[in-house]
N, C-alpha and C positions, 0 to 999 in steps of 0.2 A: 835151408829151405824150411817155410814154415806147415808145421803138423797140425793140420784139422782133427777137431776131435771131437766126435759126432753126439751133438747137443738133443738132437730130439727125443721126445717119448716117444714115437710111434714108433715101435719095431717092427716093420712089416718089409718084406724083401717084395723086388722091384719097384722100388721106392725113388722118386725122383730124388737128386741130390742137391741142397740149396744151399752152396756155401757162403755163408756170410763172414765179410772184413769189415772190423768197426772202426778200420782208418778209409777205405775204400766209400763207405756210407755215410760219413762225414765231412770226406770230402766232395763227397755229391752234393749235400747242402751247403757247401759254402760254393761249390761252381755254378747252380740254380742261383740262389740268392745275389751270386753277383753279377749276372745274364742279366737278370730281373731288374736289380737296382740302376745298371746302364740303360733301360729305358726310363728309367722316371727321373724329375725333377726334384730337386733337393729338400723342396716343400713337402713334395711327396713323399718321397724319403722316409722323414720325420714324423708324418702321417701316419706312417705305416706302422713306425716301429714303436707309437705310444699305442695301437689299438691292442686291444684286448686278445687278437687271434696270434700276437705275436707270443703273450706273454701267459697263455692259459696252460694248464698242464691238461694233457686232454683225459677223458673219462675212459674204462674199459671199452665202451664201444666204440671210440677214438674222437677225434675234435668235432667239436660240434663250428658248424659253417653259418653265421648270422647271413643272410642275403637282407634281411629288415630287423627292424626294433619293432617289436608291435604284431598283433593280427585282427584284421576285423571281422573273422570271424566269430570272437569270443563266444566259442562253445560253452556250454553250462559246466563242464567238469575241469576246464582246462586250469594249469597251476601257474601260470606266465603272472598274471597279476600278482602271487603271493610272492613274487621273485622281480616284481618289480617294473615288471615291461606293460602298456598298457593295450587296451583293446581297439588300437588305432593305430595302424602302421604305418613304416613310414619306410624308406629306401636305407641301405645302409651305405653309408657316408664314402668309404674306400671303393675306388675302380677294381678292377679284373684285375688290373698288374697288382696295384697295393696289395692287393687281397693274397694273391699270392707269394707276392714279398712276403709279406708278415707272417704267412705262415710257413713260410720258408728258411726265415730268420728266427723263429720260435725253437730255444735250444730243449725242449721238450719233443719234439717231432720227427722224426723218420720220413724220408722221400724216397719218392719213384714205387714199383711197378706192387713190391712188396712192403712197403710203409706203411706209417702211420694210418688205419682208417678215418675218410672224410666223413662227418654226417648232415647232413641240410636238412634244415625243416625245424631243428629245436624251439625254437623261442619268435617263432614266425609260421606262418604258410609260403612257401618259396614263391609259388603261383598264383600269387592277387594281382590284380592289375598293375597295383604302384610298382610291385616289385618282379615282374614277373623278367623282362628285360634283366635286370641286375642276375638274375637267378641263371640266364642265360651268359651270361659275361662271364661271373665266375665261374662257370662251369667250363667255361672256352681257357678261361687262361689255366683252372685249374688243373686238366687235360695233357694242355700243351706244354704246359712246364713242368708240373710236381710229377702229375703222373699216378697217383696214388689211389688208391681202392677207395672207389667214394658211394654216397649211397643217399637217396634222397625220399623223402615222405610227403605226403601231399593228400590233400581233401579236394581241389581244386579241379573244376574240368577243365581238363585238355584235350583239343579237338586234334583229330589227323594232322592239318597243317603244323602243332605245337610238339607233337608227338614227335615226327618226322626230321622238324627242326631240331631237338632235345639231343634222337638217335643221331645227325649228323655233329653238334655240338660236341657230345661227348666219344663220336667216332666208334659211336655201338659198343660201351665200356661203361653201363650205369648198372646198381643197384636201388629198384624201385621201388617202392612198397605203396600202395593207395589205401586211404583209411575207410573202412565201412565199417560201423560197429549196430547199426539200428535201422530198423527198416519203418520200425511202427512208431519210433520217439525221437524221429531224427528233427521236426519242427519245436520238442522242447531241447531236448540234446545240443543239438547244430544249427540253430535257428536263421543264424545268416550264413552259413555254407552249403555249398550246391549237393541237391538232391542226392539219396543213394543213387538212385536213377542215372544221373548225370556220370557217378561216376564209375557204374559199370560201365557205361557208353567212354569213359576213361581209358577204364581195362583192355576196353576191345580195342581201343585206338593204340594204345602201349601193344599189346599185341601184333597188331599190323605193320606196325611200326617194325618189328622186330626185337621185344623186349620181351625175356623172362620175367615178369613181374609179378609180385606178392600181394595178397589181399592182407589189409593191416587191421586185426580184430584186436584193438586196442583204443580206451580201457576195455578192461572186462569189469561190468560193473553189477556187482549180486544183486538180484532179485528184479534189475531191471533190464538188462541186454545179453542175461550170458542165453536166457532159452532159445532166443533168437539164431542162434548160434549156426543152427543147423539149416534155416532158410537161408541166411546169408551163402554160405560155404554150397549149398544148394544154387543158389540162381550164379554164382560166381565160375563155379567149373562150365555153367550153360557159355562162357566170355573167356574160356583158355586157360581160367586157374587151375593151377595145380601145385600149389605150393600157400600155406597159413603161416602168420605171424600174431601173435598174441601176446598180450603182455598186461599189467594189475595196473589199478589205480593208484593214484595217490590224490590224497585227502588233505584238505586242510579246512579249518574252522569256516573257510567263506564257504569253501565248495557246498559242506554239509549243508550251509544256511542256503544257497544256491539250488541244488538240489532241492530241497524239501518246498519252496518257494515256488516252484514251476511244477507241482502235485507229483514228486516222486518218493517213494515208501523207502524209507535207506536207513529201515530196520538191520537189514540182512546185511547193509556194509558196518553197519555200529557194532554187530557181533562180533565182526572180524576186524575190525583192531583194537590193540592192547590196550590205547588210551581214547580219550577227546581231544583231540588237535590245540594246541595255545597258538594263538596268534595266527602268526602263517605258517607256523610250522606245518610239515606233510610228509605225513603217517602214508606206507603203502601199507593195501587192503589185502588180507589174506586168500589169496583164489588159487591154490595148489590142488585142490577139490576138483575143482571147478576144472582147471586144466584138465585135471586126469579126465574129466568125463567130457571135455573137447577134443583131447587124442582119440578119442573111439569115433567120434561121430566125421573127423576129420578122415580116420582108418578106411571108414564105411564108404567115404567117395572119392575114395585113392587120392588124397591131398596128403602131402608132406604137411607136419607143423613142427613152427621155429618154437623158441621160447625167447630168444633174444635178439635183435634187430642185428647184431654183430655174425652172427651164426649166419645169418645170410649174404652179408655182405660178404664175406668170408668163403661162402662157397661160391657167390658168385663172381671172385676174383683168382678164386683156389687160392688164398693166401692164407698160412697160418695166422693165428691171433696167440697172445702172450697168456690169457687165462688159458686155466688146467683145465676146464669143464669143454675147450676145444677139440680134445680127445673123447670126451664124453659124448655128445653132439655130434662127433664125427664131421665138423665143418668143412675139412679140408682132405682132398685125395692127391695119395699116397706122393708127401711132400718130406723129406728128412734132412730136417736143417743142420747144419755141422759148422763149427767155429773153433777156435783158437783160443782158450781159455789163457795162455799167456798174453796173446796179442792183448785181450779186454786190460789184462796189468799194464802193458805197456803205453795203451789209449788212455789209461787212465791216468798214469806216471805223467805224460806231456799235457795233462790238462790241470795238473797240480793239484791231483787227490794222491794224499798218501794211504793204498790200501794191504792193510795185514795181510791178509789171502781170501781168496775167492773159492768157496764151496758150491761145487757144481753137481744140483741136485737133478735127478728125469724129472721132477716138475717145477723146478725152481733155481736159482741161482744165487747164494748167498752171498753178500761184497762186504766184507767186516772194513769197514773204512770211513771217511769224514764224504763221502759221496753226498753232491747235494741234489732234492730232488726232479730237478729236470734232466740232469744226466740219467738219474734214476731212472725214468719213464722213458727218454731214448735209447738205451740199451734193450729193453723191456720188447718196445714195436719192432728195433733191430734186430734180434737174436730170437724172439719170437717165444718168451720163458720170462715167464714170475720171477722179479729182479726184488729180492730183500737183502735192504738196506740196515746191518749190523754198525752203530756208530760207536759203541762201548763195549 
């Protein structure tokens, strides 16, 4: 009989028990991925498995979900151009099944209820007209097959009908966030995207809907939108908010030229970082400051605030996440994961990693071995713990 031997940091009694097998969660992605594969065509197939959502290893706040290439929005601060995407979108190429194929076949990833975090919105707006359909597909297959904690961002309005659709799509299982960052420079800021206006009339609709949804104070950009801070967070609770997400800029040589071009003073961002951006490089802008004097004013009208888009998804799926700052944050209640630090040798024997031994740390988990790293990252979303990889 195999001996669980309980992995978490939180020491807290009455604690729910989450035992994870990393033969049991492997074998969930290969019986998805092969569900999946028997509907699609060979073409398809293939399609799927050279796209990029197959082969990404995903970031601390888990994979990011293209629904488009592009946004036409092009907000004045956004960094998509310095990364290559342009300010004209377009649909992304793979159907609902592909889409979940590929990231089902992605040996970086974690599936079902406690996996891998989805994120939608990166390098797009989900909600443009071209793409807004797409947005709603993957979300359908995402749902129905992976199952995984997913979470979506958006500047875009959505009316009741979109809302409604959304909550039956994802079968009342989203994490939402909608962006307002300016009230008063939202025509140089956001110039082709819909009104703050618009998209507190969003909020209320997510609301009615039946969704916990987050106001997204992101960028926070010094000297020109953090004072604003407190109207916003002010008309937002008048629409059901009760929960902030915030988060820093990042800078690169166009933005600044960008910025200043459209008469904004970005004195106060030049102070706060270390260099001048080369090229496209991007510099995030220092606002820990700034933070701290938006948790008070956030304190003042009983709003929750995040600091990390993960933090939220997180509690609103109750799912542990793999970063140590998850205890910090308190993302997750009273969840205690427990695992089989042999089994992980034995997972790892049939996969033809020869490993020395495994150091099982309460905020980490050391694998002195030839581990490469997408096994790396799915043990990580699995086990739900800082997976360092010792190869010498």
């Amino acid at each position: 009989m195999r001996t669980f031997i309980k992995g978490s940091r939180l020491k807290v009694s009455n604690m729910k028990e989450l035992k994870i097998s990393v033969f049991k969660e492997f074998e969930r992605k290969k019986s998805i991925a092969t569900k999946l594969q028997e509907t699609l065509l060979s073409s398809e197939v293939e399609e799927a498995k050279n796209d990029w959502h197959a082969k990404r290893i995903p970031r601390p706040c888990g994979l990011t979900v293209h629904t488009g290439i592009g946004c036409d929005y092009a907000c004045t601060y956004c960094y998509i151009p310095d990364m290559g995407f342009p300010f004209k979108a377009k649909p992304y190429p793979l159907s609902g099944k592909q889409l979940a194929y590929a990231i089902s076949i992605n040996p970086a990833i974690s599936l079902g209820n406690y996996g891998t975090f989805l994120a939608f919105g990166s390098v797009t707006e989900p909600f443009l007209n071209i793409s807004k359909y797409k947005t709603f597909e993957y979300l359908k297959y995402v749902t129905e097959f992976l199952k995984n904690p997913t979470q979506i961002s958006t500047k875009s309005y959505l009316s009741k009908e979109d809302a409604f659709k959304l909550k039956e799509v994802v079968k009342g299982k989203l994490s939402i966030l909608v962006t307002i960052i300016t009230l008063k420079h939202h025509k140089l800021l956001e110039p082709k995207a819909p009104s703050p206006r618009e998209r507190f009339e969003t909020l209320e609709n997510l609301r009615k809907a039946g969704f916990n949804h987050v106001l997204f104070f992101r960028p926070i950009i010094p000297g020109v939108n953090d004072s604003e801070f407190e109207s916003i967070v002010s008309e937002a609770v008048s629409y059901g908010v009760n929960r902030v997400l915030v988060g820093s800029l990042r800078v690169s040589r166009r933005i600044l030229m960008k910025l200043r071009s459209v008469g904004l003073n970005v004195s106060e961002i030049e102070k706060r970082i270390p260099k001048e951006p080369k090229g496209k490089e991007q510099i995030t802008v220092k606002t820990y400051d700034i933070k701290l004097r938006l948790q008070k004013v956030a304190e003042k009208y009983g709003v929750k605030l995040y600091y990390q888009a993960c933090q939220v998804c997180s509690e609103d799926f109750n799912v542990p996440c793999w970063m140590p700052c998850t205890l910090k944050y308190k993302c997750t209640r009273g969840i205690n994961v427990i695992y089989d630090v042999n089994e992980i040798r034995e997972f790892l024997k049939t996969q033809g990693f020869h490993v020395r031994k495994i150091v099982d740390k309460e905020f980490s988990m050391e694998i002195h071995g030839n581990i490469d790293k997408y096994t790396e990252s799915f043990l990580r979303w699995v086990f739900k713990k800082k997976v360092i990889v010792k190869k010498h």
